[in-house]
N, C-alpha and C positions, 0 to 999 in steps of 0.2 A: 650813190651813197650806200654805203654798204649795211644793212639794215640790224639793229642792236636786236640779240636774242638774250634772253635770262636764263643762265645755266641751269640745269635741273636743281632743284633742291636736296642736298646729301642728305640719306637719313639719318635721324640723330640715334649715337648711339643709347644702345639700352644701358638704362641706369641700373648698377650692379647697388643691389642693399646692402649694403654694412654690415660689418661682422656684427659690429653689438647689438643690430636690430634683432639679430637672430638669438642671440642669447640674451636679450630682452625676453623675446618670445618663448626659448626654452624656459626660463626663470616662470613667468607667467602660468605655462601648464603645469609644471611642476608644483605652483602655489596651489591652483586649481585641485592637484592629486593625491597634493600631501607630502611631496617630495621629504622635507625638511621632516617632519614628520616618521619617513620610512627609517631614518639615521637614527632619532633617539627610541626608537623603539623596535630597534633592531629586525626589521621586518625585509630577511635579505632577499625573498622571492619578488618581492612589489621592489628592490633597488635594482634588482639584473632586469625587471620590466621598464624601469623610467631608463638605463643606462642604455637598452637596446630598441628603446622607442627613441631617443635623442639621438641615436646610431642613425637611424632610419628617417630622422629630421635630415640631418646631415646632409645623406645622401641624396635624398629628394633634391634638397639645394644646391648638388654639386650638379645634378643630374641634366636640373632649368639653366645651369649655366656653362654646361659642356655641348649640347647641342646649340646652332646657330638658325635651328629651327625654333620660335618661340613656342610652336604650337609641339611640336617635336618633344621639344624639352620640359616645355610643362606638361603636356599628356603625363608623360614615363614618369616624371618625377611627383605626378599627382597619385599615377597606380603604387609607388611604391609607399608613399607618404599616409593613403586611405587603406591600402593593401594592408600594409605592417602595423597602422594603427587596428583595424578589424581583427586581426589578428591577435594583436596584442588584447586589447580587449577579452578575446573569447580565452584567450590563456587567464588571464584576471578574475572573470566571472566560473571557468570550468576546472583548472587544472592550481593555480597558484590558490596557497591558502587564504582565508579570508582575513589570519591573525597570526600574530608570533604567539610563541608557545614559551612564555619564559616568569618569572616571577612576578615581575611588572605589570604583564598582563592577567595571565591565566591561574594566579598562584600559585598553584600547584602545577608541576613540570609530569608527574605520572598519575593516575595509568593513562594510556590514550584511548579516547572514544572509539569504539569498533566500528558503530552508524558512520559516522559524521568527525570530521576533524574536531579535536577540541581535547578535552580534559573528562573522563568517564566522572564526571563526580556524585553521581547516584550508588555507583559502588561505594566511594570511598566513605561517605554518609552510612551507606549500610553494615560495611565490616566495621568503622568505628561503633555504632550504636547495638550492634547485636552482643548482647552479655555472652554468649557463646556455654551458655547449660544444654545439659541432657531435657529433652521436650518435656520429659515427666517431671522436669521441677520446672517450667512455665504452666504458672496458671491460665494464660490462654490459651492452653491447648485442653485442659480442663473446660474449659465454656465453650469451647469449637467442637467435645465430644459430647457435649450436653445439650448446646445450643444450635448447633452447625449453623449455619450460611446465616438464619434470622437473628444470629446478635449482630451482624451490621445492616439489619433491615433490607437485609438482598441488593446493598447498592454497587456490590462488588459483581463486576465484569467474570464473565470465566476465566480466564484468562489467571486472572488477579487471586482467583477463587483457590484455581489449579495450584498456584504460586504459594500461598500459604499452606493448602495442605501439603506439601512436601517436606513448607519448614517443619512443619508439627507432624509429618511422618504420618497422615492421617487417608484415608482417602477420599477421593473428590466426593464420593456417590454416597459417602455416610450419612444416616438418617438421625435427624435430632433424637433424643428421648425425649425431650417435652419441649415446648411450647414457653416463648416467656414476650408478656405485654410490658410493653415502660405503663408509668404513672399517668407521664404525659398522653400518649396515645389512649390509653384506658380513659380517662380522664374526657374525653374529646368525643366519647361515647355517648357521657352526658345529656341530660336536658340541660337548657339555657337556665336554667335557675341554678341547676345542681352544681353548674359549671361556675355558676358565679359565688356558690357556697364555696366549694374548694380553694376557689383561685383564690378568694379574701383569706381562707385558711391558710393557704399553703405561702402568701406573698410573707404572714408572720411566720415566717421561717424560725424562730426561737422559740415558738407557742405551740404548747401541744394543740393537738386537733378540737376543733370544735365540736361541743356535741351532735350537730345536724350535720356535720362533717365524717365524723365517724362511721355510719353503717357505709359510707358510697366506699371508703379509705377500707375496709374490712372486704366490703365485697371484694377489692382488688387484690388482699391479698391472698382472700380464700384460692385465687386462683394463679399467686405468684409468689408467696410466702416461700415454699419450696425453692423455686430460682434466685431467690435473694441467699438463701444459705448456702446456695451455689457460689455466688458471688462471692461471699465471707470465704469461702473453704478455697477460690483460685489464691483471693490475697492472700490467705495462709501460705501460698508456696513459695520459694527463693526470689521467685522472678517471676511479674508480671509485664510481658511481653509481646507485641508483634510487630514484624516488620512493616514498614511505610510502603504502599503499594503506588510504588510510579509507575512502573507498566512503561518506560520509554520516555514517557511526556517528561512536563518541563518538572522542578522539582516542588516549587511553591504549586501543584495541581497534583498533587501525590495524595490516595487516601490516608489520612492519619488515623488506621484503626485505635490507636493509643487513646488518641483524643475524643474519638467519637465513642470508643465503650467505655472509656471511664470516666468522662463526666459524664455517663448519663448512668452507669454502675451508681456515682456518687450521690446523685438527684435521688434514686429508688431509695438506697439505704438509708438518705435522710428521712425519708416520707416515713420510713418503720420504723426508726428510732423515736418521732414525737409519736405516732401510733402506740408506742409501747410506751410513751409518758403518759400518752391518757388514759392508761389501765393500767397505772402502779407499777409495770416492769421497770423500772430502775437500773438494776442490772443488766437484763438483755439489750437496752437501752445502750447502755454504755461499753458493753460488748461490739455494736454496731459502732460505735463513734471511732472505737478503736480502728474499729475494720477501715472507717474514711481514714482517717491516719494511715495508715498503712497502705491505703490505696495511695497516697499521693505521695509516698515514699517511694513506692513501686513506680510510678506515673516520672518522678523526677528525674529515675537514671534513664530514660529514656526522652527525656526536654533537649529539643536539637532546633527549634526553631523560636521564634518570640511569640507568636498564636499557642505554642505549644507551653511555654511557661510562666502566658496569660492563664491558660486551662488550669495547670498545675495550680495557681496561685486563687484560682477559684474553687478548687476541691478544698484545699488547706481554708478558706476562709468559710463555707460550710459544714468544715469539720468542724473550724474554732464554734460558729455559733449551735450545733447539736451539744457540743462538750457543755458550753455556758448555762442552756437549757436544760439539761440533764443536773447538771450541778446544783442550781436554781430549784431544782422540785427534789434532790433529795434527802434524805434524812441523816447524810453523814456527818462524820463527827469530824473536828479539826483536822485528827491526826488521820481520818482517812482521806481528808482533801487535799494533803499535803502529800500523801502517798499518791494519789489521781495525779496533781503536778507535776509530782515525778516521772508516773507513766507515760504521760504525756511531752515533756520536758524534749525529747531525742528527736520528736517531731516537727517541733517552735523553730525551727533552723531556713533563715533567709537564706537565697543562691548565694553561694561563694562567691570567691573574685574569678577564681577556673570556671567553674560553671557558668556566669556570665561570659567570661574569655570565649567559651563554647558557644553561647549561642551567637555571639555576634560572629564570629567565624561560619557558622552556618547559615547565620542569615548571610553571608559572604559570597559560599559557595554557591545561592540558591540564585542569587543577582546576577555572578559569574558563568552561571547555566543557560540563565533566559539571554544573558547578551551571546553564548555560544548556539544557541539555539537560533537564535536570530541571523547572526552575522551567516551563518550555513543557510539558509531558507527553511529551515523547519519547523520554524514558529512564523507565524504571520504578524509580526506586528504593528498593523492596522489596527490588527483584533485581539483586546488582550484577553479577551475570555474564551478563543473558539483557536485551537489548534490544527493544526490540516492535517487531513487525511491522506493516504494515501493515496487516492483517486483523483486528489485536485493537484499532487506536486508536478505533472506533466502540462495544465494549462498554460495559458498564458499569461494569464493574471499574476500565477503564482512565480511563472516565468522571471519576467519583471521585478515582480518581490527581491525574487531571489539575486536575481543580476543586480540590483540596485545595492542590497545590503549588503552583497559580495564587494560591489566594488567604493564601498562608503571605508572600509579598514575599518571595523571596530575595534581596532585595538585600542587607541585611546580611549573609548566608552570603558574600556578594562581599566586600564590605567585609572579612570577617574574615579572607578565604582573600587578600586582599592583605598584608593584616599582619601575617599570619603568612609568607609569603613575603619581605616587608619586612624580618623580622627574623632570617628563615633565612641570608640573604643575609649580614646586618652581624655575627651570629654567626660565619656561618663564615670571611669574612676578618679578624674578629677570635681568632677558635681561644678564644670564651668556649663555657664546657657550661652547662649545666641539668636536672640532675635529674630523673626522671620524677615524684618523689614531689611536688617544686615546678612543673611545671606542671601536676600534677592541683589540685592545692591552687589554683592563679592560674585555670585554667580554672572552676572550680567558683563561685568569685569574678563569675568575668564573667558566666557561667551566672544565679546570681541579681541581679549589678546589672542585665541586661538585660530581665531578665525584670521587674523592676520599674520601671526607666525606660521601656519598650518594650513592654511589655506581652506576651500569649501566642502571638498569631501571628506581631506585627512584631518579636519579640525571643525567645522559648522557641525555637518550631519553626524557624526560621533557624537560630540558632545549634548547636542537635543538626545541623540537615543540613551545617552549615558546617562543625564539628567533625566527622564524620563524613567528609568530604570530605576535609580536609585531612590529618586521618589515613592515609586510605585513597591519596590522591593525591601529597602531600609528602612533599617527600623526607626521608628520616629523614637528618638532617642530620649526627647524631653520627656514625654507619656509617660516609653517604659520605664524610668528611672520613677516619675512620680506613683506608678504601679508599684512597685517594688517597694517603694517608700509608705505607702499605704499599706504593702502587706507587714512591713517592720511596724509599724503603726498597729494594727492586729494582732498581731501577735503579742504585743507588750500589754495591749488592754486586755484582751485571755490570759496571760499572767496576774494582770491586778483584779481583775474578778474573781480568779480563786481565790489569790489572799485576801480581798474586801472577805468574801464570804465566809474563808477560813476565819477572821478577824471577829466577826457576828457573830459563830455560835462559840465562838471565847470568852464574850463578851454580852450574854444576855438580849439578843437580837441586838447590837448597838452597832452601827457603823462607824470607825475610826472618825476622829475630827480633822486629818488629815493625812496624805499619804505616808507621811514618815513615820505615822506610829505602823505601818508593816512593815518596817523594816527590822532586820536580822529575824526572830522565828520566824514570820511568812514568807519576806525576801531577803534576800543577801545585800541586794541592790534596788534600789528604786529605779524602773526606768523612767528614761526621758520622752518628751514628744520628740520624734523624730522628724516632723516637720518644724518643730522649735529650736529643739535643743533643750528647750525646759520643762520644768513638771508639768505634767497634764494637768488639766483645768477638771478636780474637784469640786463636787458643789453637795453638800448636803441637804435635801430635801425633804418634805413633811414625813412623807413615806418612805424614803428609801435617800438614793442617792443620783448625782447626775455624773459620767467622768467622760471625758473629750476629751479629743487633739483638735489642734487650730488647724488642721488641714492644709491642703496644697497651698491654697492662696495666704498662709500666713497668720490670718486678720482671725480675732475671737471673735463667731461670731455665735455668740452664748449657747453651743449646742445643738444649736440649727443643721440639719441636714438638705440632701436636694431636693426632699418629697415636702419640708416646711415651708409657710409663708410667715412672713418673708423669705427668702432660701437663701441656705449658707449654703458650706462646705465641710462644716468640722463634723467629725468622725468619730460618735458618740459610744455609750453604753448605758444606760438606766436601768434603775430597779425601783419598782417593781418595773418589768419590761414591757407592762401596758402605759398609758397615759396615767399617772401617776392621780389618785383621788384627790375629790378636795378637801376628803375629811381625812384626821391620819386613822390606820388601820388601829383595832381593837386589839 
């Protein structure tokens, strides 16, 4: 018998993958990259990367199923598939931009960054904001040949130092002629008693000096009186000016010389204005109030940021309360407080619709900067407060940084920090709100459509840096609108305070019985609360008078401010401007 053997076993063949697996799989990375992503935002370096990474998919696949070697064919088709991907990568992270360069993204299309790809937008901030006068009509080059380097308390870098004396044609190595202390620092000198006379002084900001107040107020100025008439004599000129010292860095860490000398210009001058109510000067008095006027005139054409048109809007409300006090102690007659009105009238002016238009556009660019700054590795953002040196951009660390946010595309973080800007804008000249609870809810929303049209890098990690950014960089729009609505608020009540008082000495010390008896000779107009819409809330009192706005939140609450208990919010004026007696005056 012829013995049964079992043939060898054929081997099976290899199973060849499916085309569509493979374009499953291309579809997938490309989710992963952003692919869909690279199309609407026109980003043609990152499309010739996915088109010749899919090139190099391809042929890996053709490469495992040309050789009849498995090990053969996968090797080669593995070197070329890890090959061209490392590759491709180090072109991503070293040579391909990290963003398109188009309106969408970058808003502005010129100049180009010289450092680093991107949008120079520190120049373009600069040539818009420089009035472009002869140095000798900037008053700041007036306090830079008087003061030199101590009017910004030495915190400017050389560098920065250098940089301004050029604009002012001055040299680096000039010598002050004198010496000038703030209030505040002088002040700090104090003993703990003296420091607590002042400060109760000084917090009644509408009240001349105390008399235990006075000699410490006098010694200061024996020794700074001079420098304040400095200060009067820069406002006098065309232009009070200096340039924003970025030095490179991001642009929101720019020194704002503006800001730092003139609100603290504004602080001194007040201090000598009530100094000069509590010895009768009147005039010199109101001489300096002018001068605050004038400084936040000057302060204005130079408001490029929202911190910058907080300040502004803090000069102007220290000017309003010097004027009110000045007015209050002196002996003028109707027609000369209606003449004061007048003088002051040119001043009383809230930010336009352009001037707003401007700062939100710079707070635009400033958002547009840290996210180019970032998408390049030249901002670290881990750390929003510590910028890197140049010593640390060769580590590893920062290696990393860099490669990551290289290959994350911020251009959508752009895209999104326009639309939100976009809509900052049409909100606030339309006075709609929004919720914080509805744009968590809307953000969350776009969070994951992005993340599924757009995939993880070209759609997750953008939009956190975007959202992060714009948080961090834009302007909280609800604030500054109700800022701006408290300065219109302000300034309407320094309107009704002249006329009350112009109304008094018309009228035998008497205060009107109501607002409408100032109308036509004291106002033309009555205004309104502008957090109302309606008249302000008059109240006549033993002694004088009470007049409020109902404030942010709406609600009357009789007068009440934040420092009152119970605590309101309305936004008062009294006369007399102490706590009113509880017998009437003689």
């Amino acid at each position: 018998m012829e013995r049964m053997t079992t043939p060898p076993a054929e081997p099976k063949p290899r199973k060849k993958t499916k085309w569509y697996w493979h374009v499953v799989n291309s579809i997938l990375f490309l989710w992963m990259l952003g692919g869909v992503n690279v199309l609407l935002l026109q980003d043609i370096p990152l499309l010739l990367f996915l088109v010749v990474f899919i090139g190099l998919f391809c042929l890996s696949q053709w490469t495992i199923s040309r050789y009849k070697s498995r090990l053969i064919g996968t090797s080669i088709g593995l070197i070329f598939y890890f090959g061209g991907l490392a590759g491709m990568f180090a072109l991503l992270v070293f040579i391909i931009p990290p963003f398109a360069i188009s309106p969408q993204t970058t808003y502005l299309t010129e100049p180009r960054a010289k450092e680093f790809y991107g949008i120079d937008y520190q120049s373009v901030i600069e040539k818009e904001l420089d009035p472009g006068v002869p140095t000798q009509d900037n008053g700041f080059r007036l306090l830079f040949e008087t003061f030199g380097r101590s009017l910004c308390n030495d915190e400017l870098y050389d560098q920065q130092w250098d940089h301004l004396c050029r604009y002012f044609d001055l040299s680096s190595e000039l010598e002050p002629k004198f010496t000038f202390v703030t209030w505040q620092s002088y002040s700090e000198t104090f003993t703990s008693e003296e420091q607590e006379i002042v400060k109760t002084a000084y917090e009644q900001n509408n009240l001349p000096w105390s008399e235990e107040a006075m000699p410490l107020v006098r010694q200061w100025l024996d020794k700074n009186d001079a420098a304040l008439d400095v200060f009067v004599a820069a406002i006098q000129k065309p232009v009070l000016y200096a340039p924003p010292m970025f030095d490179g860095t991001l642009l929101i860490e720019g020194k704002l010389l503006n800001e730092l000398v003139c609100r603290g210009m504004a602080k001194d001058i007040q201090v000598r204005v009530h100094y000069r109510l509590s010895i009768g000067e009147i005039d010199g008095a109101w001489d300096d109030v002018l001068a605050m006027y004038r400084l936040r005139e000057h302060h204005r054409q130079s408001v490029w940021l929202l911190v910058s048109s907080l300040v502004n809007v803090g000069i102007a409300g220290m000017a309003n309360l010097s004027a009110e006090s000045v007015l209050l102690h002196s002996d003028w007659t109707t027609d000369e407080i209606l003449e004061k009105m007048a003088e002051i009238a040119p001043f009383l002016q809230p930010f336009s619709k352009e001037e707003i238009s401007k700062i939100l556009r710079y707070e635009r660019l400033a958002a547009l900067d840290s996210l180019t700054h970032i998408a390049n590795g030249t901002y670290d953002f881990t750390a929003w407060n510590s910028v890197q040196s140049p010593a640390d951009t060769n580590s590893w660390e920062q290696f990393k940084k860099k490669a990551t946010m290289r290959f994350a595309r911020l251009g959508i973080s752009m895209v999104k920090a326009n639309l939100y800007y976009d809509e900052a804008e049409q909100r606030y000249f339309r006075g709609d709100s929004m919720e914080n609870e509805e744009r968590k809810t809307r953000d969350i929303y776009e969070y994951l459509s992005l993340l599924a049209w757009y995939g993880y890098f070209g759609g997750a990690i953008p939009v956190m840096i975007g959202e992060i950014t714009t948080d961090l960089l834009g302007p909280a729009t609800e604030a500054w609108r109700t800022s701006q609505v408290r300065f219109q608020t302000d300034i309407s009540l320094n309107r009704l305070m002249f006329a009350l008082e112009a109304y008094r000495r018309d009228h035998a010390g008497n205060y009107p019985v109501a607002l409408e008896d100032l109308r036509e000779r004291y106002l033309a107009e009555i205004p309104l609360d502008p957090f109302s819409g309606e008249a302000f809330r008059y109240v006549l009192e033993e002694a004088g008078f009470l007049l409020y706005s109902v404030g942010p939140n709406g609600i009357d609450d009789e007068g009440r401010g934040y420092g009152d208990k119970p605590k309101g919010d309305d936004i008062r004026r009294r006369i007399p401007i102490a706590v009113p007696p509880t017998e009437p005056e003689a």
